[in-house]
C-alpha angles and dihedrals in degrees: 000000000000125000124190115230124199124200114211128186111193089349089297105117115247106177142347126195131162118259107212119196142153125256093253086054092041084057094048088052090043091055090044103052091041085053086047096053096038090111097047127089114277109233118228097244087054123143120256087250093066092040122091123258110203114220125219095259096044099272115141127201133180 
């Protein structure tokens, strides 16, 4: 898998390259940007893995 990064500095573009990883490694950067945003406000055109899933009891995870 490969993912372009783009590197801003005051919202001017500074340098883009290409992140290649595997899809293990794709999984390990998708958990940790979805435990990095867990406080945020979830948008509205999110994906299903940053909305709430409500649990039989009450208990909410995201």
């Amino acid at each position: 898998m490969a993912l372009l990064l783009q590197i801003t500095r005051h919202g001017d573009p500074v340098a883009s390259a290409p992140l290649r990883m595997t899809v293990a490694e794709a999984e390990r950067v998708h958990a940790a940007l979805c435990h990095a945003l867990d406080q945020e406000p979830v948008p509205s055109d999110a994906p299903e893995c940053r909305k709430p899933i409500q649990y039989p009891g009450g208990r909410q995870r995201f």
